[in-house]
MOPAC internal coordinates of N, CA, C and O (Angstrom, degrees):
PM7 1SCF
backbone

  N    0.0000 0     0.00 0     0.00 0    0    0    0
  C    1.4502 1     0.00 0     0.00 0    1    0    0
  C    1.5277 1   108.56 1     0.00 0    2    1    0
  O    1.2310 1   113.79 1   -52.70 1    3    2    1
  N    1.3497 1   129.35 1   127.30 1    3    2    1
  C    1.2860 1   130.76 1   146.56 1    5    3    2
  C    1.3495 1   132.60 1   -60.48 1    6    5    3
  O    1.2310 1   130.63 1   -81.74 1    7    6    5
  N    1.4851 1    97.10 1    98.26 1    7    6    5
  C    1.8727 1   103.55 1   178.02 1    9    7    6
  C    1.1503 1   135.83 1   -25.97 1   10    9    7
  O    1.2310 1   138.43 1   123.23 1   11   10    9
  N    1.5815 1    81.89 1   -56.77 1   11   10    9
  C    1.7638 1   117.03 1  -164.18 1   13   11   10
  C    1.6625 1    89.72 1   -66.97 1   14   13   11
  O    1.2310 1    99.55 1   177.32 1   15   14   13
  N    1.4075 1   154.50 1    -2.68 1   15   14   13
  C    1.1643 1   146.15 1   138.55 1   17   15   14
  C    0.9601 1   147.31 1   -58.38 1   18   17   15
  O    1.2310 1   129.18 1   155.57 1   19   18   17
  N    1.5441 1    99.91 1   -24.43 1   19   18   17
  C    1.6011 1   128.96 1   166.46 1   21   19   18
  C    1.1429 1   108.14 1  -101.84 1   22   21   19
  O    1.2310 1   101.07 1   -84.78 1   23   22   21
  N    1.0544 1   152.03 1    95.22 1   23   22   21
  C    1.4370 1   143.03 1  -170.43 1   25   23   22
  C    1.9947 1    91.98 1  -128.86 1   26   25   23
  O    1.2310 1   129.02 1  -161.47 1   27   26   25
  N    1.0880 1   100.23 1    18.53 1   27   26   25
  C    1.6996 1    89.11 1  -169.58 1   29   27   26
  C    1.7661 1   101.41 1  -157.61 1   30   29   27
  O    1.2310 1   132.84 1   170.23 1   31   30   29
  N    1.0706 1    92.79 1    -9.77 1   31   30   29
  C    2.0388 1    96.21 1   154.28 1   33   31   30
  C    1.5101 1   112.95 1  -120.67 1   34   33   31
  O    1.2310 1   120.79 1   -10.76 1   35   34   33
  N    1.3153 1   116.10 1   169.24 1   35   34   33
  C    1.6471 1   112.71 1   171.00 1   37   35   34
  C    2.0678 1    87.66 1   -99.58 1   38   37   35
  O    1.2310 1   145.48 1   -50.67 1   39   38   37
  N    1.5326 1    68.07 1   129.33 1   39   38   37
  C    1.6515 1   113.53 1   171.27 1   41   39   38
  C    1.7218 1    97.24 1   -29.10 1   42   41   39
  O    1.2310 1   131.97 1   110.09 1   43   42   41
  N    1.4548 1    94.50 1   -69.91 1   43   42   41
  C    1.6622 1    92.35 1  -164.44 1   45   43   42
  C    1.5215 1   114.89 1   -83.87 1   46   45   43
  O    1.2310 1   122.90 1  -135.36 1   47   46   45
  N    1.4389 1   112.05 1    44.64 1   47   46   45
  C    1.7598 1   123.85 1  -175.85 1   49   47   46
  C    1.2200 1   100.76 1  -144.15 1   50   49   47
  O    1.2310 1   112.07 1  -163.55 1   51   50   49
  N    1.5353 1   132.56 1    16.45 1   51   50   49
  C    1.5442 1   121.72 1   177.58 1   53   51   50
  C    1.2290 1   130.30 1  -113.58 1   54   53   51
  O    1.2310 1   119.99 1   -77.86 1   55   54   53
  N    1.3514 1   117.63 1   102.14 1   55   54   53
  C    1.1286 1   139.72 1   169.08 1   57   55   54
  C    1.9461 1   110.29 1   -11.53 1   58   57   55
  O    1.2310 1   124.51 1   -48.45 1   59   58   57
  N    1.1668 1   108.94 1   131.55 1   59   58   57
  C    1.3560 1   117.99 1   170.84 1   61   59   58
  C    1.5367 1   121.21 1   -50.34 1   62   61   59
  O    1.2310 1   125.15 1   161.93 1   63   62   61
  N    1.2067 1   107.72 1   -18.07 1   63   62   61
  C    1.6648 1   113.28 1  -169.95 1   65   63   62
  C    1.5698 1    89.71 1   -91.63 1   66   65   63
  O    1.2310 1   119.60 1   131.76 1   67   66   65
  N    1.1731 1   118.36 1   -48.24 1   67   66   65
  C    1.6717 1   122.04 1  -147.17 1   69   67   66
  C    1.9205 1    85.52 1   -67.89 1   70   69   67
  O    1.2310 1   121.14 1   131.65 1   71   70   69
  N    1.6153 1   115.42 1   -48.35 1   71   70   69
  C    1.1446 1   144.34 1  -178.55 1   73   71   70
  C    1.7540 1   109.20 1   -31.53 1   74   73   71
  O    1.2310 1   135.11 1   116.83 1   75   74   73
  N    1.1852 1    88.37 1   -63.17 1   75   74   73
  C    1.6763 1   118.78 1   156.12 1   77   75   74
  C    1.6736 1   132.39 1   -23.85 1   78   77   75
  O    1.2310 1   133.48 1   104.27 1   79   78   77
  N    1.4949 1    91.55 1   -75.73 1   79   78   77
  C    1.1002 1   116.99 1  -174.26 1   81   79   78
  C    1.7485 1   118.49 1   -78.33 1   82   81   79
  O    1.2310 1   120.08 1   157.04 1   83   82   81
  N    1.4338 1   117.46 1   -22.96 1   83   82   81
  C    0.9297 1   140.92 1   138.18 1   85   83   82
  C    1.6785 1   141.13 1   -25.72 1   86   85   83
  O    1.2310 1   132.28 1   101.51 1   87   86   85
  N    1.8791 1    93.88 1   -78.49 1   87   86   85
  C    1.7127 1   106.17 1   134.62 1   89   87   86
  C    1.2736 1   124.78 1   -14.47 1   90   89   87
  O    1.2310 1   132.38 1    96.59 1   91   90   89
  N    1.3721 1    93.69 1   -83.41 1   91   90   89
  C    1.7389 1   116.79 1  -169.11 1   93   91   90
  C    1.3708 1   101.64 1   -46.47 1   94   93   91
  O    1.2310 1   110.00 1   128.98 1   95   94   93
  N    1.5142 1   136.38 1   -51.02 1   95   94   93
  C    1.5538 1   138.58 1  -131.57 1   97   95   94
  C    1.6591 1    81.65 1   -96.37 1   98   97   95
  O    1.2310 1   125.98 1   117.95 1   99   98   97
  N    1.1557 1   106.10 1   -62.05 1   99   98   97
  C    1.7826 1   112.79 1  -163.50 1  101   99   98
  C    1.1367 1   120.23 1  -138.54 1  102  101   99
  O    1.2310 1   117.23 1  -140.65 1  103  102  101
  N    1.5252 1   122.88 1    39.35 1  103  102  101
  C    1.6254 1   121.67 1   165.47 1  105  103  102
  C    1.4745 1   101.61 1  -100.90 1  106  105  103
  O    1.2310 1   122.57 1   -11.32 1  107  106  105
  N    1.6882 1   112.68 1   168.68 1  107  106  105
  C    1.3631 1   105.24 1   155.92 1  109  107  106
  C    1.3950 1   114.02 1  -112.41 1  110  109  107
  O    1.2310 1   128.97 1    -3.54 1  111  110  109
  N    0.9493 1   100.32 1   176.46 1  111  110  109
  C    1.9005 1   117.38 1  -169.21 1  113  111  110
  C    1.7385 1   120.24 1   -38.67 1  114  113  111
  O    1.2310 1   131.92 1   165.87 1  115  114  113
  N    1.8421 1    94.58 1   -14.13 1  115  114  113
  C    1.6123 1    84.99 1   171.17 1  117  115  114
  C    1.6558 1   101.59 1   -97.94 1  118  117  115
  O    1.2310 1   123.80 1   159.09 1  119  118  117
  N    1.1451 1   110.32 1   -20.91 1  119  118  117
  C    2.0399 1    99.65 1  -176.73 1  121  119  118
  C    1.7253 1    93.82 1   -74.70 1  122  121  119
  O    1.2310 1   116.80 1   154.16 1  123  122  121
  N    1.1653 1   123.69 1   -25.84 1  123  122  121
  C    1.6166 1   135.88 1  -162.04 1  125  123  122
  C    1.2874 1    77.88 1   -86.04 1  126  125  123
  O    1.2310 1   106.77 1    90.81 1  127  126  125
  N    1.0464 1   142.22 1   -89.19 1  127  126  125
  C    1.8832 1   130.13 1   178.88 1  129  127  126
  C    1.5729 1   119.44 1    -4.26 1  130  129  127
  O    1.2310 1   129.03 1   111.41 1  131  130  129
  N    2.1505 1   100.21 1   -68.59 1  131  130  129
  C    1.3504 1   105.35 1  -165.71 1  133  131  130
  C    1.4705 1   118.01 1   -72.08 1  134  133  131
  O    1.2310 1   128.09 1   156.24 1  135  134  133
  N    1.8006 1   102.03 1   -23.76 1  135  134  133
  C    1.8356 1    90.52 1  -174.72 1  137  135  134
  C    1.9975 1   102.91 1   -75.55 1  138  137  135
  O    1.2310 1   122.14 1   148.45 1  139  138  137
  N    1.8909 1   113.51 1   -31.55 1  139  138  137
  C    1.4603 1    88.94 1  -174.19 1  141  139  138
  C    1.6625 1   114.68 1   -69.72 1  142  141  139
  O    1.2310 1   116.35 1  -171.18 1  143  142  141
  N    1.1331 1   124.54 1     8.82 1  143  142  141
  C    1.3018 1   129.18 1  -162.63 1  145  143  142
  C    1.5539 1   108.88 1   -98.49 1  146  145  143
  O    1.2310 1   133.27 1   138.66 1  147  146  145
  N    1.7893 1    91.96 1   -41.34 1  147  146  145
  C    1.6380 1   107.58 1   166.81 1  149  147  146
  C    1.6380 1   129.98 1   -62.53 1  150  149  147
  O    1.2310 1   120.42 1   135.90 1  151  150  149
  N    1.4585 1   116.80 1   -44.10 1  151  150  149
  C    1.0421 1   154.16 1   146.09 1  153  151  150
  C    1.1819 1   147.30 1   -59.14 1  154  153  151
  O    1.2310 1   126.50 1   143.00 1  155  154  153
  N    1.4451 1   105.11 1   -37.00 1  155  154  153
  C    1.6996 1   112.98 1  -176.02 1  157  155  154
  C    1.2203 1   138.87 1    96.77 1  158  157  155
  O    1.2310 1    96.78 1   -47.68 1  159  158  157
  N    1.1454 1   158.72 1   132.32 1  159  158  157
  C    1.0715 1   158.84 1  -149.01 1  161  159  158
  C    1.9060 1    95.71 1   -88.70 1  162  161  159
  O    1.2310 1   110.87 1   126.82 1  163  162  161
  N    0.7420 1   134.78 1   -53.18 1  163  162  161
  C    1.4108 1   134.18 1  -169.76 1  165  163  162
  C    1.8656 1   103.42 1   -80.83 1  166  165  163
  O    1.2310 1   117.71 1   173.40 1  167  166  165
  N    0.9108 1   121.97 1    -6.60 1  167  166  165
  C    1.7359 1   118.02 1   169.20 1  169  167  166
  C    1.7339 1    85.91 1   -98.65 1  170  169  167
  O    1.2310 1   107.41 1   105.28 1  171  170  169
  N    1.4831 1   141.07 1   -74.72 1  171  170  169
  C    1.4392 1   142.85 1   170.09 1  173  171  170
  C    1.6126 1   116.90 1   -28.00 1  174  173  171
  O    1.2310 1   123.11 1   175.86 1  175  174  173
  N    0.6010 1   111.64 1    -4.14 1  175  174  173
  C    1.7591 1   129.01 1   156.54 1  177  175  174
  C    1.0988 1   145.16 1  -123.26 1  178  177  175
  O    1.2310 1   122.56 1   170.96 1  179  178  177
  N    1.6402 1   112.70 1    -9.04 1  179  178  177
  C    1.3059 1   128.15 1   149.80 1  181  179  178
  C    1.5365 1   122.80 1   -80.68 1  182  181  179
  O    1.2310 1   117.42 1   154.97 1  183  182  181
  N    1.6770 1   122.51 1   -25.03 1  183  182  181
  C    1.1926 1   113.68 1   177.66 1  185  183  182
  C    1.9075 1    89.92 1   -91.47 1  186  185  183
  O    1.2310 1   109.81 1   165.63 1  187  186  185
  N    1.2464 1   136.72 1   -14.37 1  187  186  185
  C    1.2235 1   121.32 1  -162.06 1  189  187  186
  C    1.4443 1    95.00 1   -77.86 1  190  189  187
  O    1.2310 1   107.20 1   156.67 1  191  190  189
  N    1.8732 1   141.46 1   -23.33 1  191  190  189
  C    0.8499 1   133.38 1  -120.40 1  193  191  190
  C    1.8099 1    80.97 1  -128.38 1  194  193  191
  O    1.2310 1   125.09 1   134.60 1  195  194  193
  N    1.5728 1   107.84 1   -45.40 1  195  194  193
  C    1.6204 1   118.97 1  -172.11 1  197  195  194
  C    1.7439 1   116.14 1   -88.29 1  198  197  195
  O    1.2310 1   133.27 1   171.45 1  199  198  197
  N    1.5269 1    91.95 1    -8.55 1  199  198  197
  C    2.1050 1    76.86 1  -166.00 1  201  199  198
  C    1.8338 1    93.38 1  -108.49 1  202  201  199
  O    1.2310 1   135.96 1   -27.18 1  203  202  201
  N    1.7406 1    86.70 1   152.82 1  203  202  201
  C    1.2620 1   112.27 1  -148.34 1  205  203  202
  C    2.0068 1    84.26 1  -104.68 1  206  205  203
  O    1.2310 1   116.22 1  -167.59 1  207  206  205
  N    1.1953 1   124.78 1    12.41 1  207  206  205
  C    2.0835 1   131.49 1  -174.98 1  209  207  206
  C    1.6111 1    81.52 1  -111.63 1  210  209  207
  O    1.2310 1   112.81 1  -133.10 1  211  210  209
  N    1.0669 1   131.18 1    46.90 1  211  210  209
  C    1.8424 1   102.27 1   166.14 1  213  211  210
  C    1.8585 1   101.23 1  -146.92 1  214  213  211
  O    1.2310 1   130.46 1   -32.95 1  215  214  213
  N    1.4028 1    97.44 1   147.05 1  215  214  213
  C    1.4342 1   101.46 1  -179.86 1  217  215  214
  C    1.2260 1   114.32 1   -77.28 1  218  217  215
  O    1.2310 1   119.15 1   -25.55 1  219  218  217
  N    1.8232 1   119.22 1   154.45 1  219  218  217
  C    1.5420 1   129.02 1  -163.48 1  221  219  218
  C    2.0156 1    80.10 1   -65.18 1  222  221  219
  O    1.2310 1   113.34 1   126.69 1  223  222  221
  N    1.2119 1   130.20 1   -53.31 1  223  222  221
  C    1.1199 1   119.11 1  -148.66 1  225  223  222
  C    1.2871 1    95.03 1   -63.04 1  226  225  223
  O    1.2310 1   112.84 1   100.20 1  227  226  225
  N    1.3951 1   131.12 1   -79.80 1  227  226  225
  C    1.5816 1   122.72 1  -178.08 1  229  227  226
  C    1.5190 1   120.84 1   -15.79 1  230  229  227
  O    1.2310 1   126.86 1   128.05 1  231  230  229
  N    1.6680 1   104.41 1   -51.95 1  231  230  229
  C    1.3763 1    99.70 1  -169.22 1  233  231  230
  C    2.0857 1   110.66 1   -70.67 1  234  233  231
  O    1.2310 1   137.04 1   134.45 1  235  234  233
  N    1.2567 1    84.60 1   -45.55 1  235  234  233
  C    1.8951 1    87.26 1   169.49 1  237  235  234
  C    1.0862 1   121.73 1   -14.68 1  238  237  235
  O    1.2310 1   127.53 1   105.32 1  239  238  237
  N    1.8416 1   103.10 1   -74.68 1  239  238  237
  C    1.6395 1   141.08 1  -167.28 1  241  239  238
  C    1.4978 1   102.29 1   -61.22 1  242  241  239
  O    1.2310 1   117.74 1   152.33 1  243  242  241
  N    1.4555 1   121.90 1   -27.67 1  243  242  241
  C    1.6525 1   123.50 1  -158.65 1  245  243  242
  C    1.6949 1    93.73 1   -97.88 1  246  245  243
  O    1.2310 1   122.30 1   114.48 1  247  246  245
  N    1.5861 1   113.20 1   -65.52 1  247  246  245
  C    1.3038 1   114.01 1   152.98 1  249  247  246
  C    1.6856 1   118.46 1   -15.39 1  250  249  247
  O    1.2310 1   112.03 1    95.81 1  251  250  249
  N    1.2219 1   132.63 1   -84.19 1  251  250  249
  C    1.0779 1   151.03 1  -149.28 1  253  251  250
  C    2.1038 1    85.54 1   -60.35 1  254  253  251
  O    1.2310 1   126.06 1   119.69 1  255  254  253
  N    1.6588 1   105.96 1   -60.31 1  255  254  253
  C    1.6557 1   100.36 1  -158.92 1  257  255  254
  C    1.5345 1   105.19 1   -55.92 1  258  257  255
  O    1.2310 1   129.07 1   150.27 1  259  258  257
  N    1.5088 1   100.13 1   -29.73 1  259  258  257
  C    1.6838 1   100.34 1  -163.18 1  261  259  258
  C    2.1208 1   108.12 1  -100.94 1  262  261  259
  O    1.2310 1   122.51 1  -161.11 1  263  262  261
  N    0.9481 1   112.79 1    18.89 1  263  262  261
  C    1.3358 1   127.16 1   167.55 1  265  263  262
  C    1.5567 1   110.81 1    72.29 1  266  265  263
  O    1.2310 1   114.63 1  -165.75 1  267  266  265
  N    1.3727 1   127.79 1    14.25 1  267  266  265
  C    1.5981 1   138.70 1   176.63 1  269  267  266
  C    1.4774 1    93.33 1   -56.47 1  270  269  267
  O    1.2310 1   132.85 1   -16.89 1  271  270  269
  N    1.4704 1    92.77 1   163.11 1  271  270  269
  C    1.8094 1   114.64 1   151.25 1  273  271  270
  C    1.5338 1   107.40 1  -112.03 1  274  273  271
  O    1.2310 1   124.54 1   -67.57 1  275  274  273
  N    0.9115 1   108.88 1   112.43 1  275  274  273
  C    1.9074 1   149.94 1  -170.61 1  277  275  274
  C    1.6830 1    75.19 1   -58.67 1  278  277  275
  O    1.2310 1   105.49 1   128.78 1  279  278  277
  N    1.3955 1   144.49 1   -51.22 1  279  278  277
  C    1.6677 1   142.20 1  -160.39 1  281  279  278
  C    1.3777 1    95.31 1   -37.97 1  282  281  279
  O    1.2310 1   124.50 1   124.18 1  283  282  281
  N    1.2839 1   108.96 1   -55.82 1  283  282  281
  C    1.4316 1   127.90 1  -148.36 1  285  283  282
  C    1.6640 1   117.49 1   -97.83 1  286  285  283
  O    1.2310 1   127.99 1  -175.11 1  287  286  285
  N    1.5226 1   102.22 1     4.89 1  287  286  285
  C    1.6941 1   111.24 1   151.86 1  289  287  286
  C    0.9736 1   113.58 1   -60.07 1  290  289  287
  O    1.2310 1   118.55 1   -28.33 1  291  290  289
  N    1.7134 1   120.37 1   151.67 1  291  290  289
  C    1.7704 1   113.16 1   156.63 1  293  291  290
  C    1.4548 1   117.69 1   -69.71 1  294  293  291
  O    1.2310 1   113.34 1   176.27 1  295  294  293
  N    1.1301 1   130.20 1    -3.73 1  295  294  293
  C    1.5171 1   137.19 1  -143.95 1  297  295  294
  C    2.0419 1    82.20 1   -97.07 1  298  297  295
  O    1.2310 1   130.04 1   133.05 1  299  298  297
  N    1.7248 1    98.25 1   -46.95 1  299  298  297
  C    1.3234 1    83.88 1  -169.43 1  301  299  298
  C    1.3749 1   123.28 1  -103.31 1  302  301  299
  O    1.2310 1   120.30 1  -169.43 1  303  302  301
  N    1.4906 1   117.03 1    10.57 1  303  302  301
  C    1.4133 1   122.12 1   143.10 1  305  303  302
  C    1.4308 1   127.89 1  -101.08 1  306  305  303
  O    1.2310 1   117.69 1  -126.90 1  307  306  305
  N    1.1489 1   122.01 1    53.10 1  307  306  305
  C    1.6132 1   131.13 1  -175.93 1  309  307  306
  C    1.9855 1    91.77 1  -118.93 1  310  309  307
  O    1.2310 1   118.59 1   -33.24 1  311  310  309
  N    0.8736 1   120.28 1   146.76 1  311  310  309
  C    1.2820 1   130.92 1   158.18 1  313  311  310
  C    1.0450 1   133.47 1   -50.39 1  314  313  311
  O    1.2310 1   103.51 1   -65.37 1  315  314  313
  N    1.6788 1   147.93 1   114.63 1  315  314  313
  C    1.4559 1   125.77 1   178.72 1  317  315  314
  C    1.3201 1   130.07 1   -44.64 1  318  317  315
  O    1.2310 1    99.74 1   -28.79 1  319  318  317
  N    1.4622 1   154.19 1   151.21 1  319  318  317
  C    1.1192 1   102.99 1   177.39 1  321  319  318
  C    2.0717 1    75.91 1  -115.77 1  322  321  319
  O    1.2310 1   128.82 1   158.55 1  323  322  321
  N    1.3610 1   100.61 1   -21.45 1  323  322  321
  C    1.8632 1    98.95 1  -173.63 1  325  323  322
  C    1.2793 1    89.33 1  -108.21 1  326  325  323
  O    1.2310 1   117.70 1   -31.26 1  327  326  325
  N    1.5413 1   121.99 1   148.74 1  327  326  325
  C    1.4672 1   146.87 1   113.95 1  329  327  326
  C    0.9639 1   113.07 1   -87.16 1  330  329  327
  O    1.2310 1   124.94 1   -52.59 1  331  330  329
  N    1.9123 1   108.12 1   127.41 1  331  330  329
  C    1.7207 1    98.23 1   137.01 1  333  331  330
  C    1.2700 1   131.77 1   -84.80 1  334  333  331
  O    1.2310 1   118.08 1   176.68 1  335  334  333
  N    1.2177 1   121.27 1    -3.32 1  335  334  333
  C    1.2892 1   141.64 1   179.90 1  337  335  334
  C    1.8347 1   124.49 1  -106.28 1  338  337  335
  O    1.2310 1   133.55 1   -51.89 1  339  338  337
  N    1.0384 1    91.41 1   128.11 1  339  338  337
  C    1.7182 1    89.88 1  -175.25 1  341  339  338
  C    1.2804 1   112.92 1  -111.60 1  342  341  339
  O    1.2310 1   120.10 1   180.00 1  343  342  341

């Protein structure tokens, strides 16, 4: 596990999803390796597909490698609630 990801839970109290979502937002491809390996490919695609903590870009890029339709993320049917852009 990468600490330096958790810097705001204790390490040995984090839930597989948070673990996850984490990965997804700001690991690279080897922590993204160790959690689906830890976890599984079918839990690593259920939080990529259901959790509402992950950026449109992550989910896009993850979508796109693993052949999903990004429509049918929560990330990309949730409402904006910020723009910086108008």
């Amino acid at each position: 596990m990468r600490e330096e990801l958790f810097w705001d839970r204790d390490p040995a109290n984090v839930s597989p999803e948070v673990e996850i979502e984490r990965a997804i937002n700001f690991g690279g491809f080897d922590f993204i390796q160790q959690v689906q390996d830890r976890h599984g490919m079918e839990r690593f695609t259920d939080v990529l597909m259901n959790s509402r903590n992950l950026s449109r870009k992550a989910v896009n890029y993850w979508c796109i490698v693993l052949g999903l339709d990004r429509a049918k993320a929560r990330t990309f049917n949730m409402e904006t609630v910020w723009s910086p852009f108008r």
